[in-house]
N, C-alpha and C positions, 0 to 999 in steps of 0.2 A: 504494500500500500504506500502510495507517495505521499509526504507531506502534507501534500495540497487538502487531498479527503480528510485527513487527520485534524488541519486547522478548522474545519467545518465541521467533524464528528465533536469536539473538543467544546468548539461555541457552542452548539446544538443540547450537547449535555451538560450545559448552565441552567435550563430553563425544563430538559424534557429527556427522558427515557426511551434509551434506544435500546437494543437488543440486537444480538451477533448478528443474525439477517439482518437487520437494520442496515449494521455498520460496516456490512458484505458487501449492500448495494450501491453506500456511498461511498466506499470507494472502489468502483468500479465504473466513478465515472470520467469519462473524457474531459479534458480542459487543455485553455493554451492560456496564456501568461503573456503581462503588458505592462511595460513599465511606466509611467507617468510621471511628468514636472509639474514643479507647482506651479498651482493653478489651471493646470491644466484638467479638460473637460473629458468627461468619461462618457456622460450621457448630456443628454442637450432635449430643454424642456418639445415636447411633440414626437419624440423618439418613439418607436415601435419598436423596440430590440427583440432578439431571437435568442438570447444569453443574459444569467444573471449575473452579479458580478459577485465575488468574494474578495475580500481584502487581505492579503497575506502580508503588508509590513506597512507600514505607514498609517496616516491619515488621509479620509476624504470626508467632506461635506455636502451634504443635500441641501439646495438653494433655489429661490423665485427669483430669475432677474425679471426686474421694474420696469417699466417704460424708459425712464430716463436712463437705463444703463447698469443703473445699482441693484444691488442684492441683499437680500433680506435670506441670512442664513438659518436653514431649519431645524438640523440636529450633524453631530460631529460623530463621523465611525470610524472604527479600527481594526486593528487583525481580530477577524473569526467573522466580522461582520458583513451580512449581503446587505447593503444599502439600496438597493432597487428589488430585492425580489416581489413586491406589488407586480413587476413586470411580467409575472407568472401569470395573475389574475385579471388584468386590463391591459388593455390594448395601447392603452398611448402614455405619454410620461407626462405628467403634471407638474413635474420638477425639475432640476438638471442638478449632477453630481459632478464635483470635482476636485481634484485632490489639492489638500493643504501641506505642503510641501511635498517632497517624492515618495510616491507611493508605488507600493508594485501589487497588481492584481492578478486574479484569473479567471478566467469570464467559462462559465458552465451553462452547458447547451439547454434551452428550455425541453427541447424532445424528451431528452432521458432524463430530464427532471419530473416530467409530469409523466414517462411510460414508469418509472420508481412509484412516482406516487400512487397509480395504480396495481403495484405488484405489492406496496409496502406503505400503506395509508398512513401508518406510525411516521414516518420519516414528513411526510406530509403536512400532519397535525405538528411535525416539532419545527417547521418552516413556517405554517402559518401563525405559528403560535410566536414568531422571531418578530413576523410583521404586524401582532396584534401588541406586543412591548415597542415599536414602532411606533405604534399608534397611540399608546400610554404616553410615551418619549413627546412624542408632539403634545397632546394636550396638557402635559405639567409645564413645556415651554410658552405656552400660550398664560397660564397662571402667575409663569414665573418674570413675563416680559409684562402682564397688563394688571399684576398685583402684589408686588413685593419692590421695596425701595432698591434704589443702585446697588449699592453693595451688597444686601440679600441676592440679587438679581444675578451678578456676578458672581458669589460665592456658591451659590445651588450648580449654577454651569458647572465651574471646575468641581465639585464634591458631585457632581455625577459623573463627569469625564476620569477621576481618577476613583472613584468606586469602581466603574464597569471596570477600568485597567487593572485595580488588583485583584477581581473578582477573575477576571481571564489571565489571568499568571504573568501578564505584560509590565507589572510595576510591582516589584516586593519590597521597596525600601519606599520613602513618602517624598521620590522626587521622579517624576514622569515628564519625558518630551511631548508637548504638546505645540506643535509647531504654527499656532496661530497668530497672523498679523493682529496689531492694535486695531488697525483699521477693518479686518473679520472680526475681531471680538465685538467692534461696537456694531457691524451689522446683524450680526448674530442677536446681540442686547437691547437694538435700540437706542444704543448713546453716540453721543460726539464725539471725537477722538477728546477732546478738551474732560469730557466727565468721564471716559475710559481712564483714563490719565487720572483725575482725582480719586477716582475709586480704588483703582490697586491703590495708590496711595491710603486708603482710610485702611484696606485689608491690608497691605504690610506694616500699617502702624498698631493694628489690634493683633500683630504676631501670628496671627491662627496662618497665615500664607503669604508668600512670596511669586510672582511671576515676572521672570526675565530671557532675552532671548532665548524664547521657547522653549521654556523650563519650567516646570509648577513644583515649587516644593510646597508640603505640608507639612507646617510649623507644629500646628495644633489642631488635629483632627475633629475633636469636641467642638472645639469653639467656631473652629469652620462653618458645621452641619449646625450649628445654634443661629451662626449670622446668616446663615442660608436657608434657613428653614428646611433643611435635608431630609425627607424620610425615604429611604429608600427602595419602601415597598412595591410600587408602580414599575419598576424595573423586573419584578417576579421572576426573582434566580433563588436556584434552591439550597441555595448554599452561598450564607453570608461570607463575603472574604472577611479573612483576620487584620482586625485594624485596632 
């Protein structure tokens, strides 16, 4: 079994129960691998694609560009993550996905994802159940952009960006690369570059965290998730990381 399956059987049983058939079929399946620069676009909002994608190292983000150009970012993925598999269930892409600095991916064929799903309905239920914490993922950003102050605002993003990371084995100590501009963080939030700027400022002066070229340490895990109003349950993984 190459890697590749493994990264996806590994994300998979965060959330859901597979069994040796299960873990047979996934890896037995075909993919090719693609490397990307930042910023650069994976999928492009009106896409029809025939491939989902899976993320093996890096960062990408799911985004609405605006009339005028700009972007309103919608949630930040990482290795194990399929950030487009909706593209199994509808036809056209409502979004566009592109990577936040280099990423390398592998894009897996919709055919023998959905002829699986019919040999192995399990494997099925643990993908759509990926895009329904997708779904959760979106509506606590929409709480967390239209009802919690700046720094709350900002602190919940990173205390979910580095929960999923140690929860998937990607950060065991409390400093993870997150390779987001100021100028993404404030599209992503809704702020100015001007109150992106004040805000790390008020979070590294309350100690609980630190963020600099593209590095988030955690100062203070507690007081993080207190100024962030953090609960982490809407993320439904069965097995809290050790923090």
């Amino acid at each position: 079994m190459t890697n590749i399956p493994q990264i996806l059987i590994r994300k998979l049983q965060e959330h859901s129960r597979l069994s040796r058939e299960d873990i047979g079929e996934i890896g037995s399946l075909s993919c090719s691998t693609r490397e990307l620069k930042p910023n650069e676009d994976l999928i492009r909002q009106g896409d029809d694609p025939s491939v989902s994608v899976l993320i093996l190292s890096g960062m990408v983000a799911r985004y609405h560009l605006l009339p005028n150009g700009g972007r309103q970012y919608l949630s930040f993925h990482m290795t194990g993550d399929m950030p487009d598999s909706q593209a199994l269930f509808v036809d056209r892409m409502d979004h566009a996905v592109c990577a936040i600095g280099a990423a390398l991916v592998a894009s897996l064929p919709h055919k023998e994802l959905l002829a699986i799903f019919n040999r192995r309905p399990s494997v099925a239920f643990a993908i759509w159940r990926e895009t329904l914490i997708d779904a959760a993922i979106f509506r606590e950003a929409i709480t967390n952009n239209s009802a919690r102050s700046m720094p709350a605002r900002m602190a919940h993003l990173f205390c979910e960006i580095f929960y999923r990371a140690r929860a998937s084995g990607l950060a065991t100590g409390f400093a993870f690369a997150v390779p987001v501009s100021l100028v993404q963080l404030g599209e992503a939030l809704g702020m100015s570059i001007a109150t992106v700027n004040r805000t790390l400022h008020e979070l590294r002066v309350s100690r609980a965290m630190d963020f600099q070229n593209g590095e988030l340490i955690v100062r203070n895990w507690r007081k993080l998730t207190e100024i962030g109003e953090f609960d982490p349950h809407y993320l439904h993984l069965k097995k809290p990381p050790p923090l």
